[in-house]
N, C-alpha and C positions, 0 to 999 in steps of 0.2 A: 384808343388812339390810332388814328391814321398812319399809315409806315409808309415814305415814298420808299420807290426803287428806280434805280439808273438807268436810261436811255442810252442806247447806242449815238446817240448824239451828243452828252453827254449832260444834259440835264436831265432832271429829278422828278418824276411823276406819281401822285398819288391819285387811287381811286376811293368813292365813297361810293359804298352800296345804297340806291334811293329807290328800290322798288321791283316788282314785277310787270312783266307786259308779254300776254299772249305765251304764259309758260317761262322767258326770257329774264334774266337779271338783267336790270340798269342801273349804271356806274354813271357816278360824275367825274371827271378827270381834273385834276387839280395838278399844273406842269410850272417848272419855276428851274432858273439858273442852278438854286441848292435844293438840298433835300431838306434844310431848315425852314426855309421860304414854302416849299411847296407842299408840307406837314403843316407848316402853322396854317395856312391857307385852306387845307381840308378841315383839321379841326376845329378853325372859325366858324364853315359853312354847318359842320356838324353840331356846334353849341349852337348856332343861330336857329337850328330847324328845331335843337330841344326848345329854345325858347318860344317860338313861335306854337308851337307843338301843347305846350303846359305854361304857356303865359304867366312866364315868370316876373315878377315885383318882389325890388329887396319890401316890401311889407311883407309877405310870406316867411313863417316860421319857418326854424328849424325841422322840425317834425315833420310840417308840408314836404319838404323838402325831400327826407330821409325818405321819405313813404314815395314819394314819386320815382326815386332814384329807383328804391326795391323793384316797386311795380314796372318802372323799366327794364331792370333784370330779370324777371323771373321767368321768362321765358326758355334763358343765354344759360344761367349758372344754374346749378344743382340746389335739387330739395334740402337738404340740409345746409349750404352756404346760403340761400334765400332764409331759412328757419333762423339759422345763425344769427343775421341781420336785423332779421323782428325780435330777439332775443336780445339784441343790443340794442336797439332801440326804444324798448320798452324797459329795461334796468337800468341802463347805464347812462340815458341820455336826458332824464328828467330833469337835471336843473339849467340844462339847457334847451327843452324841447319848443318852449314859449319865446325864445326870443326870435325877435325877428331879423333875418337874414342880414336887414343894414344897420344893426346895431352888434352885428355877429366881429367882434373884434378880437387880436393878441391878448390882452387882457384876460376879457372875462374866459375865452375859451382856454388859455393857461389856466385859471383859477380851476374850470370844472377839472381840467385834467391833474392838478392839485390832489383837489378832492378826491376823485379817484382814486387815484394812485394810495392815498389815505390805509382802504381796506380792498384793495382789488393787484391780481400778480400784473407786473410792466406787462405782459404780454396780452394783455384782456384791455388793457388801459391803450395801450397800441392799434390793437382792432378798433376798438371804437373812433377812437382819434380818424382810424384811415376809413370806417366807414361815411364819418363828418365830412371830410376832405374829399374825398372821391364826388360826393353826391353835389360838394358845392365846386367842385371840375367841372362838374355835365351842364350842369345850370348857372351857374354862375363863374365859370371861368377866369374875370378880370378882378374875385374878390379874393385875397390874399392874407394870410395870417400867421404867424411865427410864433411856433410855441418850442418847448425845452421837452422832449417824454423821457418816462422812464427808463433808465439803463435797462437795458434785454440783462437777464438771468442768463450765467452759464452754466446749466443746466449740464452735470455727469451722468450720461444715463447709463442705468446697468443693464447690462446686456445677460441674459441668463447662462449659466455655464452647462456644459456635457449635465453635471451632476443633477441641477435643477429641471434640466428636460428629463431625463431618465424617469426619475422621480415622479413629478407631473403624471408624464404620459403613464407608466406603471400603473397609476393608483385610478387614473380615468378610465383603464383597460377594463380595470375591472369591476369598477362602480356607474360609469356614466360614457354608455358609446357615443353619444353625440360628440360631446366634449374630447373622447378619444379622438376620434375624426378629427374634430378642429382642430386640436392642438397638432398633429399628423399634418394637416393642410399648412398651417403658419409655420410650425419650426422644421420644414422638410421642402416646403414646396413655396415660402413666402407668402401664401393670400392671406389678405385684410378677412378679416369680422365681415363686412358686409358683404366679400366675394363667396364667401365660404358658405354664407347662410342662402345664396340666390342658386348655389349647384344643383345639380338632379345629374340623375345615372347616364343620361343623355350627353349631357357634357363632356361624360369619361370617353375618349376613343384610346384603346389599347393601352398603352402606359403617359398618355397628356391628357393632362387637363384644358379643354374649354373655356378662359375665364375671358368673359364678355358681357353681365349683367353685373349688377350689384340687388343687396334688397338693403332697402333705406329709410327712414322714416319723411314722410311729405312736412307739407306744414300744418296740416291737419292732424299730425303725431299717429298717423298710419304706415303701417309699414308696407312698404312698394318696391315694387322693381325697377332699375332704372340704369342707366348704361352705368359704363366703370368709370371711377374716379376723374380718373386722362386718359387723353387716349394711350396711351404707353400702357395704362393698365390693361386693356382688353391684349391680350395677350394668351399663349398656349406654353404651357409648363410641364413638363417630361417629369414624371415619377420616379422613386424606385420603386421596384415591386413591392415590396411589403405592405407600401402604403396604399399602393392599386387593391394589393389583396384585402385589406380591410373595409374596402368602399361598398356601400350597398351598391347592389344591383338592377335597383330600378327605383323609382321616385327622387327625392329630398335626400343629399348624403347627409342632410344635418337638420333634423326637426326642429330648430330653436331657433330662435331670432339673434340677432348681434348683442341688444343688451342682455337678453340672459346669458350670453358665452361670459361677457365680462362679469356678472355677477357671477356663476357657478366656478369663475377662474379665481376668483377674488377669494371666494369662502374657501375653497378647495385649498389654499395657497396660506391662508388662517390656520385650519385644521391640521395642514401635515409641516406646519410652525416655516415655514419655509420664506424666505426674504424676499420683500414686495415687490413685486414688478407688475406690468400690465400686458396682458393677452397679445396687444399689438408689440411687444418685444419679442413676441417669439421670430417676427418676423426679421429685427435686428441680428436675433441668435443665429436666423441662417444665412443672413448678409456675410453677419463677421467670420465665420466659420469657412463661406466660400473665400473670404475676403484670406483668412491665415493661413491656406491652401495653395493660395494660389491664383485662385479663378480674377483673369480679369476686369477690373469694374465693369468696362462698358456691358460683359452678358451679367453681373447681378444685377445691374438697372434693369436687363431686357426679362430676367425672371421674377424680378421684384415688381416692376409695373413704375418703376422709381423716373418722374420727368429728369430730373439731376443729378450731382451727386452730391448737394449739399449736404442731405439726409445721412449717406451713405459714409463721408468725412466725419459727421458727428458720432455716429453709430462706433467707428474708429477707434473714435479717442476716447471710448468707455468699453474697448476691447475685452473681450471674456478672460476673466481671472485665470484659466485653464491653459490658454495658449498664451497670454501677458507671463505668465511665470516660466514655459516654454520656451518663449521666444529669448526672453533675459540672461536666460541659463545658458543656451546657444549662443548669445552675443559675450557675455563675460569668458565662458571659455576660450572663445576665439581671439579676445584680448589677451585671457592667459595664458596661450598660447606664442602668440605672439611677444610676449615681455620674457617667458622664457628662450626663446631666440636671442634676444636682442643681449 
């Protein structure tokens, strides 16, 4: 979507990128009394060029539809949110993949999402719905549909305590270095699975980390390299020593791919009976930790790689058992405190 912005005159201008010339970007300028007027007016021009572009007819399925939106995309978004996409469109969108676009109504599109919802979590039932919606945004614009989705899940998630890192890392020390490292990298340092598997000794300057690639899988289910998440994620994260002193010194600090980190955490997590969480909580662990400390939100977004702090609220409200029973202890006394005064 087009975003105007304000004129010193005081109307409302938006540009649309339409090209190169001689090295040069060319913008179309779209200018209007509001910023309502002069947004609708670029996104007009920009549905008209899709249409004109992939010669759109409400007789064109669904499907058609979905697959041209993707193939628009995949230049723009990430290998695994393009992967994502063909992944829902090949499960989740078959009982609607054949109709065609002007018989695409409230109805039946309620009923598929019925369906769904049937044996799929609201939040898978959700993505689809919005990958539907979006695709008939670009291309079809003036078609319109009302449906009801499923309630979002509030979801508690458990944040691992002191006890459960200890533990962990312990037993990785001394059966599996990769894994050490990882877990070292997420609950010390906040990087993702795919940041941690793209490092090399290169990355390490003194006690920061370099995080500026990821390794990902394409949609070919090859594993590649490819920038960070957002950009907030390319980012440089300060150590402590310990965990500088564990880091190899030259190549790969971690020979494994992402999905084996999550299987060997998984089984590991089995074996020493310990309650279930997932590999990317360690990263939670060291939100909340800086979060019961003290530290600032805005630098755990900036060591996390975090665009918001939607995540970081959530993360919150399923604070580690360790400092929740801490913090309680501290707040009651200081009530009983005060009622013995009183």
């Amino acid at each position: 979507m087009a975003t105007a912005k304000k004129l010193p005159s005081g109307h409302y201008r938006c540009r649309v990128f339409i090209g190169m010339e001689n090295g040069k970007k060319l913008y179309k300028s779209f200018t209007a009394p509001t910023k309502k007027e002069a947004e609708f007016s670029a996104n007009q021009y920009l549905n008209n060029l899709a249409k004109e572009s992939y010669g759109n007819t409400s007789d064109e399925t669904v499907n058609s539809v979905i697959t041209k939106y993707i193939k628009a995309k995949e230049k723009i978004l990430s290998q695994s949110t393009i992967k994502g996409y063909l992944s829902v469109q090949k499960n989740l969108m078959e009982e609607i993949s054949n109709v065609k676009i002007k018989d695409v109504k409230s109805a039946n599109t309620q009923a598929w999402i019925g369906n769904l919802s049937v044996d799929h979590k609201p939040k898978t039932v959700r993505n689809a719905y919005g990958l539907l919606t979006a695709a008939l945004e670009m291309f079809y614009p003036d078609k319109t549909i009302k449906v009801q989705l499923p309630q979002k899940e509030n979801k508690q998630l458990y944040v691992p305590t002191d006890a459960d890192i200890t533990q962990l890392i312990s037993y990785f020390k001394e059966n599996d270095n990769d894994m050490y490292i990882a877990c070292l990298l997420s609950a010390f340092g906040t990087l993702r699975r795919s940041e941690i598997c793209a490092l090399t000794a290169d990355d390490v300057i003194g006690n920061t980390v370099k995080v500026n690639k990821a390794l990902i899988r394409n949609t070919n289910d090859e594993w590649v390299l490819k920038t960070t998440k957002t950009t907030e994620s390319t980012r440089d994260v300060e150590l402590p020593q310990f965990v500088i002193d564990a880091l190899p010194k030259k190549g790969k600090l971690v020979n494994i791919d992402p999905a084996r980190v999550s299987d060997r955490f998984i089984k590991t997590l089995k074996k020493l009976n310990n309650r279930k969480f997932r590999f990317h909580d360690l990263r939670h662990y060291s939100a909340s930790v800086m979060h019961a400390i003290g530290v600032p939100d805005v630098y755990i977004m900036e060591r996390g790689g975090w665009k918001s702090d939607a995540t970081l609220k959530k993360i919150y409200r399923g604070k580690m058992d360790d400092y929740q029973k801490k913090f309680t202890d501290v707040t009651n006394s200081h009530f009983e405190n005060i009622c013995h005064k009183i």
